[in-house]
N, C-alpha and C positions, 0 to 999 in steps of 0.2 A: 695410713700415715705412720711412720716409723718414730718414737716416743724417743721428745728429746733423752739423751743421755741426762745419769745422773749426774749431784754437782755435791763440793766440798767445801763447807762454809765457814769460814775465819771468822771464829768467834769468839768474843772480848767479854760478856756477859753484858753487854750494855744495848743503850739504845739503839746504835746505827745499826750492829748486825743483827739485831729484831727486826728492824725495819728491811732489811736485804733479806732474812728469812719470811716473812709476808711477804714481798714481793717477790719473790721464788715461788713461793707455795702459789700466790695469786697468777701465776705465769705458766704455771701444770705443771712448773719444776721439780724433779724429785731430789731434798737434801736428804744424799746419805748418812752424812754424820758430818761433826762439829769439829774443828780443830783448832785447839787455844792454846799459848805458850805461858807457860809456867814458870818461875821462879822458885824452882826444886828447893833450896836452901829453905825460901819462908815458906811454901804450901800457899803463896796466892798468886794471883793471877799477874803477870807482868804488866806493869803500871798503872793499874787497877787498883791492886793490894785489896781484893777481894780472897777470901780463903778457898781452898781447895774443896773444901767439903760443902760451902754453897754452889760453887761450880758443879759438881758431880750432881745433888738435888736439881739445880736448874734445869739439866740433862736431860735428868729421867721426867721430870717436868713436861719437857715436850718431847719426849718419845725418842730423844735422836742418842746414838753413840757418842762418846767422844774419845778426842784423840789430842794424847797430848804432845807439843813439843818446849821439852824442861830446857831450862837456860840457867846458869849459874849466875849470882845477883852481879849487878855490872856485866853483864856479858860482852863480849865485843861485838861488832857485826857480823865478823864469820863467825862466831860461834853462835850468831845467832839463826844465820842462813844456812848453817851445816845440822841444829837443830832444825829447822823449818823442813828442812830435805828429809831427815828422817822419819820425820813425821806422816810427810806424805808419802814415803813408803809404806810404812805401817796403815796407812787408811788405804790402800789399795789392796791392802791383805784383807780387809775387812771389803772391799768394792775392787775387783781388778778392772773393772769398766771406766771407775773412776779416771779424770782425764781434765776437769775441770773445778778452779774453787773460786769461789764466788768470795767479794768482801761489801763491806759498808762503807764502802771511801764517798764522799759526797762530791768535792770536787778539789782538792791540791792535787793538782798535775804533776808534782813532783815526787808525792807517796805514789801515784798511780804509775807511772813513767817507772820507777825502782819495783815495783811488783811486778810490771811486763818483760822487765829486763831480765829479773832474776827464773820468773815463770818458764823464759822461753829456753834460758840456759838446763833446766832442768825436766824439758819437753811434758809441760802443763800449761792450759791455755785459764788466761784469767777471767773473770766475769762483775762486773761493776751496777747488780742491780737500780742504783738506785742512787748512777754517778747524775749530776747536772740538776737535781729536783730542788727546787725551792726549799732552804732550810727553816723559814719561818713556816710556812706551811706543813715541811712535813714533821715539827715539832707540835705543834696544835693537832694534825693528823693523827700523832701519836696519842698523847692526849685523850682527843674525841674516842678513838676507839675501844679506850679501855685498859692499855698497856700502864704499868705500874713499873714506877723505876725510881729512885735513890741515889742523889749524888754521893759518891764515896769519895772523892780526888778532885779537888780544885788547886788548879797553879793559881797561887796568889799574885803573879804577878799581870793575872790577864782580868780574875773576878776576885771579890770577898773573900778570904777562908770560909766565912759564917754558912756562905752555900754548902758548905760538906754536911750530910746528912740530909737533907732537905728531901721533901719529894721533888719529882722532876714532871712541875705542875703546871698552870697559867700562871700562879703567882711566882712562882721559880722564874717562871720566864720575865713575867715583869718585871722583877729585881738585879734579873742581868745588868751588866753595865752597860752604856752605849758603845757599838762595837763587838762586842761580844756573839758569836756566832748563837742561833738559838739552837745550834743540835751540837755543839762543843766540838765544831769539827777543825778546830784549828789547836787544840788541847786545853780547852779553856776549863773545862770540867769531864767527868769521866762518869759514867752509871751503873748500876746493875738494874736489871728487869727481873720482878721478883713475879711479876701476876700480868693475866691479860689472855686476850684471847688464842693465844697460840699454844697457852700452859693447861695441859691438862687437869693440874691443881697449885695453886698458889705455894711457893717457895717462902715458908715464915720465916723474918729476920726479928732481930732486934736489934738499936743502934749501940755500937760500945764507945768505947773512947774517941776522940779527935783528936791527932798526931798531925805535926808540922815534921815534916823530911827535908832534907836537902837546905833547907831556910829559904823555902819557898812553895811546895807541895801539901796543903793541908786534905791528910784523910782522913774517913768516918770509917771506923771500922764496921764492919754488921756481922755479927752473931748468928746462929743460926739456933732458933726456936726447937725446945726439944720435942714439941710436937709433928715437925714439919716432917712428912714423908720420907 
């Protein structure tokens, strides 16, 4: 039997695209490497507001490359889609077999719909591990298995600020509001996974400050332990 092709994973340092990299890996899929858009100006991760130098730790973390596509802060959409393009050039210099990138959308048909469209204009076919599954389930799922994650970014106008910094726990999830998606897939909150079974060695943080953006976006900043790898 001829061994699927490998795949290119959009990855945000958060919960959902952990959750599409296990199910990759659970699927015999081979992720070549990781590709995350940046926010060149601050060094963090675009709408995360994770720093750059926990991203590159989390990386080596679980064994995979990464590949960045930089955006200038406020970027527009084409600047944003003309980054993304280049992007995937460069991870094919690293994979020319590459052909394929996987994401964590869970189910908004209209983020999904906008990545098929732009995919197909730039002849890369997309992949939705772990489109249609149960969000309550697979937040507990996460959970159970061990996966270790940290609210950094709540829109205040969907949960608490007070969630930023929090783990992303049973009781994290019990204090959601009503409504409130339980894997933050409508933008209700935002993650990083710092430990878990897919990390070779746990990513040490420490929480820093809490910042309100925009007059509505509360972050946690997280640190990065001068012990951590």
């Amino acid at each position: 039997m001829t061994p699927a092709p490998p795949v290119l994973l959009a990855w945000s340092g958060g919960k959902d695209s952990t959750l599409a990299l296990e199910a990759l890996r659970a699927g015999g899929r081979e992720v070549a490497a990781l590709l995350t858009t940046i926010t060149a100006e601050y060094e963090r991760i675009s709408m995360h507001g994770v720093r750059r130098s926990l991203l590159e730790r989390q990386a080596g973390a679980l064994g995979l490359p990464l590949v960045e596509a930089p955006i200038p802060p406020g970027a527009s959409n084409a600047e944003y889609e003309a980054a993304f393009a280049r992007a995937l050039e460069r991870a094919r210099t690293l994979r020319p077999d590459l052909r394929t990138i996987a994401f964590g959308d869970l189910f908004l048909t209209e983020i999904r719909a906008y990545r098929e469209r732009l995919l197909a204009a730039l002849g890369w076919e997309p992949l939705f591990p772990v489109w249609g599954l149960d969000t309550a389930g697979l937040a507990r799922e996460f959970i159970r298995r061990g996966h270790r994650a940290i609210i950094v970014c709540v829109d205040t106008h969907q949960a608490p600020g007070e969630l930023a910094g929090r783990d992303y726990d049973e009781s994290l999830l019990s204090d959601l509001p009503p409504g409130a998606d339980p894997c933050g897939e409508r933008g209700e909150f935002h993650t990083f996974v710092h430990a878990g079974p897919l990390f070779r060695h746990p990513v040490t943080v420490r929480r820093g400050e809490r910042v309100l953006r925009e007059g509505r976006f509360m972050y946690c900043d997280l640190l990065p332990e001068p012990s951590s790898p």
